[in-house]
N, C-alpha and C positions, 0 to 999 in steps of 0.2 A: 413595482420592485419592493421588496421588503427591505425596512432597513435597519442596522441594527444601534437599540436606542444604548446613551449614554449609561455606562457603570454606576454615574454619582453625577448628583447635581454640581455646576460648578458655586466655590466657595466664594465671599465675599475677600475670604484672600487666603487661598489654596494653602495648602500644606504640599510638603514634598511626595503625602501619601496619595493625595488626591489629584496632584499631576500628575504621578504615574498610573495613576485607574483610568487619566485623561489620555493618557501615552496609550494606555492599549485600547481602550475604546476605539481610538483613532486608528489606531493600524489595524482591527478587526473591522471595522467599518470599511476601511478602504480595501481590504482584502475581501472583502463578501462583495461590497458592489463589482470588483473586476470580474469575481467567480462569475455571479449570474448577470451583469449586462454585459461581459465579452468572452469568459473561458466557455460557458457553456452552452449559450450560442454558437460559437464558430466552430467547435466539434460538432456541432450536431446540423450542420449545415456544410460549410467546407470540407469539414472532416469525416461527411457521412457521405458513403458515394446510394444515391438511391436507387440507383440501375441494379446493383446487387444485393441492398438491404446491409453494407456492412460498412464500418467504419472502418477509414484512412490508416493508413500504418504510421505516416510520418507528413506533416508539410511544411512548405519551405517560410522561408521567412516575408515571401510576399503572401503566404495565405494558400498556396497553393497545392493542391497534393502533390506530391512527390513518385513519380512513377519508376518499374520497373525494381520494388521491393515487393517483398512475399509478405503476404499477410497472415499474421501469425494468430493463430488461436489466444495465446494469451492477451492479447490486444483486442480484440475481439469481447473477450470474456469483462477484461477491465472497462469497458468503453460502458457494457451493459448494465453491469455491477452501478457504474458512474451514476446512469441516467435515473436509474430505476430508485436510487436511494435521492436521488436530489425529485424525481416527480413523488416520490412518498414523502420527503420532507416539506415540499409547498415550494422548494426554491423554485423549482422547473414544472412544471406541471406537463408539459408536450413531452418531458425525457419517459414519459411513462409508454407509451404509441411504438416512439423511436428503440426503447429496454428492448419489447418484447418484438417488433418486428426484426432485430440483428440478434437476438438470443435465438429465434426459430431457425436463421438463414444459417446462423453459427449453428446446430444441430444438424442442418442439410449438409454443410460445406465440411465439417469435421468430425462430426460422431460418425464411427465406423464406418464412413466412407469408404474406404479399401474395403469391406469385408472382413475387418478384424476386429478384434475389441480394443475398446479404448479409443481416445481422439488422436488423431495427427495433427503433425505440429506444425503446419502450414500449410498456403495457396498460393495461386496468383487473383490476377484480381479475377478472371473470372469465375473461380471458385475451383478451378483443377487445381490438386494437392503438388507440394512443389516438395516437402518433405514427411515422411509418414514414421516417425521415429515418434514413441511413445512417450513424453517427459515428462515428470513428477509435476515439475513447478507449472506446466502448461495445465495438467489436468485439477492441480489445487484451485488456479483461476476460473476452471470451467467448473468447479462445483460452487464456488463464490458466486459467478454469475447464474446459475439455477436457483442458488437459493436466493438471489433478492430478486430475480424474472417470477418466483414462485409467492411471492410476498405481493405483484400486481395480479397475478395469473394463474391458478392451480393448473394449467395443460397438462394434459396426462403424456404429450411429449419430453414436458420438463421431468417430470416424476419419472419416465421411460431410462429417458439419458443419466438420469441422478443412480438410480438402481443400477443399471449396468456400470457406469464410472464405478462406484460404492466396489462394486464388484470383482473388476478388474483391477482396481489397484492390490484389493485384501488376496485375490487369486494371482498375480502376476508380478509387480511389483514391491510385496512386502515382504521385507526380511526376517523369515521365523526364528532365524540363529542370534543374529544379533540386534534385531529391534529395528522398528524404522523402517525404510522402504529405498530402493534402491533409485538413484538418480534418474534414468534413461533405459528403456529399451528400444534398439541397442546401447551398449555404454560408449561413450566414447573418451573414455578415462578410467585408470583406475579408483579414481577418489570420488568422496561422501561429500555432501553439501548438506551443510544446516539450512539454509535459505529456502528452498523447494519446501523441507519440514516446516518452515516456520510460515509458509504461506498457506500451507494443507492445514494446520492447525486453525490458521486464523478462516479458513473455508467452513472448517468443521465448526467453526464457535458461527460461524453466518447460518450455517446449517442448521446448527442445533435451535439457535436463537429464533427461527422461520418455521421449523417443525416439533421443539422440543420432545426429541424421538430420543430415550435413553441410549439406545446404540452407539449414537453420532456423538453422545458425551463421554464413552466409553471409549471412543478412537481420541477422542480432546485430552481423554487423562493420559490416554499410553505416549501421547506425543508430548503431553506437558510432564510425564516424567524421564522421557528421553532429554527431552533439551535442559531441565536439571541436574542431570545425572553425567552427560553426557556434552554439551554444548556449552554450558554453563562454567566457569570457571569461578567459586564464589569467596574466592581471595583474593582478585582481582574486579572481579563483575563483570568479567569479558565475555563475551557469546566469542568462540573459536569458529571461523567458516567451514574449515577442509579437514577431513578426516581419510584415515585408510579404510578399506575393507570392515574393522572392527572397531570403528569409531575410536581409535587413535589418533592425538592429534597428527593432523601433518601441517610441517614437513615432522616437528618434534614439539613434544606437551614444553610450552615457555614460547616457544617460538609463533605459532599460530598467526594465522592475518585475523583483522579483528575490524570491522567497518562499524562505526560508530551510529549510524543510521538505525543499525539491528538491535542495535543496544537500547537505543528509542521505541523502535516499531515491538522488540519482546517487550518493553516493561507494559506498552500498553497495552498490548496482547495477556497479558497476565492478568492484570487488574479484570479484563474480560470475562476471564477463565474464573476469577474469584466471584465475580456476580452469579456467571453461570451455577460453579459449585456450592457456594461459601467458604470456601479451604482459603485460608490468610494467604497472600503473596507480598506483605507486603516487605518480608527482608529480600527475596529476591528482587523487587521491584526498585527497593533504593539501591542495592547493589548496581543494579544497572544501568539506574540513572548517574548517582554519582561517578561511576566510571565516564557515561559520554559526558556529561558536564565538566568533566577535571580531565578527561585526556581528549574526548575529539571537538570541542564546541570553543570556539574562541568569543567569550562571552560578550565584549564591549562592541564587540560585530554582528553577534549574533550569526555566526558562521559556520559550519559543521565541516570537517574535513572530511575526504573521501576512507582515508587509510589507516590505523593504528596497529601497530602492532601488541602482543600480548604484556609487555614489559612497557605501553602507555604510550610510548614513541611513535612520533610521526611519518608515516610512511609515503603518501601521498597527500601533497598538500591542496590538491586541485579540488573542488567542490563542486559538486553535483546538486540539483532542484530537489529532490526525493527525498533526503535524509532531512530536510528544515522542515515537510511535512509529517514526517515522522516525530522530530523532536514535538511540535507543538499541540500533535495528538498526545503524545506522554505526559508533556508538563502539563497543557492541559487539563486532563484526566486529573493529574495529582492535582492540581489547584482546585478544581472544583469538587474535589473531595474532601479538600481540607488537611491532607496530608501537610504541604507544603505550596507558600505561597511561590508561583516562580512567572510574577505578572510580567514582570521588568523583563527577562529574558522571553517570554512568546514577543511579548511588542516586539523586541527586536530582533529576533528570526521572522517576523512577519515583516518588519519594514523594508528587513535584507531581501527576501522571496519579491519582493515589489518594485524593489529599487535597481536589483541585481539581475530577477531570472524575469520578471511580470512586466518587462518594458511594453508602458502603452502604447507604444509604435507598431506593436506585435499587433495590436486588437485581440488579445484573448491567447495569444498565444506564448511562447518561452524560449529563454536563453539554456537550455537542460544544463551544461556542464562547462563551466568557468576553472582556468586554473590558480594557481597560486595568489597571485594578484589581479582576480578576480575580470580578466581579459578571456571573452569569449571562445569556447571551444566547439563548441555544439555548430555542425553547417546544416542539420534542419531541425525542425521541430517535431521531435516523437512524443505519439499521440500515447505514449503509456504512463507519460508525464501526468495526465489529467486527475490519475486514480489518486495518487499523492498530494494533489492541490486540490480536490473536489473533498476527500476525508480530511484532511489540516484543516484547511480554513472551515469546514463544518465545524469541526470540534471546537475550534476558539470560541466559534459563535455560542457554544452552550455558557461559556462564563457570562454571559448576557442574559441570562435567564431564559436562553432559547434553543427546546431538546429539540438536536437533531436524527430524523434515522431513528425516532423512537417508536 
């Protein structure tokens, strides 16, 4: 098991600085061993069914799959994404076998299956399609997971399915009128999601980053000038989720929902986009961190709320596992860049993820969605949790001087 060594040697009599490099060392530490001797394990064993080559939708809280759900292509795609960057990081080294045999079964079970183009959005578990509706944020995860299945494997399968996707979204789902690409075919709403965008985006930065094919950075800029233009509020720093037709906010521009998670997951996503380019991001990026650190993160908790509205108010006080991953990949990011130190607050979004959602009772598994006062909501464990807890706790490990996924 790798483990990860102390920030600073301890002092013959600490400073309050050197306690808290002691404070996160320790909670990065305990957060890395959970990852690779119980999160990553028990997905890739409980949570892998081998009879179909594909991973678990959800299990219960004894450990147990959860039967009579449809398995969803994007779970599928995160599970692979998961293995494949933790067996090229050294955490996991068997996730490299397990990547590429549910990446191929996911090509069998969903790439143009029906005879149409593009994936469907579900199965059961023997692999018959249970819904064939084509969706943006499905089809962003299944180019994430070619591109790091592509990073153990060149298959000319993966290359096959990457082309066709490529294809079908720029012929079928992209919006020539007003930018961006349309949620669902079929729709089943009239409104726009930033979310699907912002996960195609960060597909295409995996893309780019695996193949550096100028193309794939030409779809990164149009998207990263949409969600500035468009998503981006920069007098508040709020990413807006719903749109009309024409990227107006809905219900009305002020009024917007605003998840504070997104607010996290774009700054890091930015900083990305700036390696890949060189183009500055770095006012959009405080923009949006000081927005989630000052309206959804309750700091001396290290807490993330699920809900804010555009005016900073809290909408939904209940919290979810996913957004404390996202915060710690951002601050993160800015810490080890030098931006800004923000050691004190990962420690304690890591301690909360451990104390709150990472009960060792689980063995590897989670509490996903707690409300108000922090009293259990979630009755099983979904397996799409893991992508959020396998890239977090990666990222903190880098402030230990240990590149992950590089």
């Amino acid at each position: 098991m790798r483990t990860v060594e102390p920030l600073v040697r301890a002092a013959a009599h600490p400073s309050p600085e050197s306690n808290a490099m002691r404070h996160l060392s320790d909670a990065i530490a305990d957060a890395s061993r959970w990852l690779r001797d119980c999160a990553l394990p028990l997905w890739s064993t409980r949570g892998f069914d081998e009879r179909h080559n594909a991973f678990e939708e959800q299990l219960d809280f004894f450990g147990s799959p959860v039967m009579g759900v449809a398995r969803r292509l994007m779970v599928q795609a995160r599970q692979v994404s998961v293995y494949a960057a933790a067996a090229l990081s050294g955490a996991f080294p068997e996730g490299a076998a397990l990547s590429l045999r549910a990446a191929r079964s996911m090509i069998n079970t969903f790439f143009e299956r029906d005879g149409a183009q593009g994936w469907a959005f579900s199965s059961d578990r023997s692999g018959r399609l249970v819904d064939a509706k084509r969706d943006l944020y499905a089809h962003a995860f299944a180019i994430s997971a070619l591109a790091w299945a592509m990073r153990l494997d060149r298959d000319r399968r993966f290359e096959a399915a990457l082309a066709g996707t490529l294809g079908f979204l720029e012929r079928c789902l992209a919006d020539g009128v007003s930018g961006g690409y349309w949620d669902c075919v079929p729709r089943p709403d009239p409104l726009r999601r930033q979310n699907p965008h912002m996960h195609l985006f960060e597909a295409y930065l995996a893309l780019y980053e695996t193949t550096r094919r100028d193309d794939v950075l030409e779809l990164c800029q149009k998207l990263h000038e949409l969600a500035l233009r468009r998503f981006y509020n920069p007098s508040s720093g709020a990413i807006r989720e719903y749109f009309d037709n024409h990227w107006i906010v809905y219900p009305a521009p002020g009024a917007g929902r605003v998840e504070p998670g997104h607010l996290f997951e774009w700054a890091w996503l930015l900083r990305r986009f700036e390696v890949a380019t060189g183009l500055n991001q770095d006012h959009p990026i405080s923009g949006l961190i000081d927005a989630g650190l000052r309206t959804g993160l309750e700091v001396a908790r290290g807490r993330v709320v699920d809900e804010i509205g555009e005016d900073g108010g809290v909408r939904s006080a209940s919290s979810r596992f996913w957004p404390h991953g996202e915060a710690v990949k951002a601050l993160t990011e800015e810490t080890r860049n030098g931006s800004q130190d923000y050691s004190a607050m990962i420690a304690s979004i890591l301690t909360r993820l451990r104390a709150v959602y990472c009960l060792d009772r689980l063995a590897g598994g989670w509490v996903d969605h707690v409300d108000a006062d922090d009293n259990p909501i979630s009755k099983t464990m979904p397996a799409s949790t893991l992508y959020h807890a396998y890239f977090g706790i990666a990222s903190a490990e880098t402030i230990c001087g240990r590149t992950i996924n590089s």
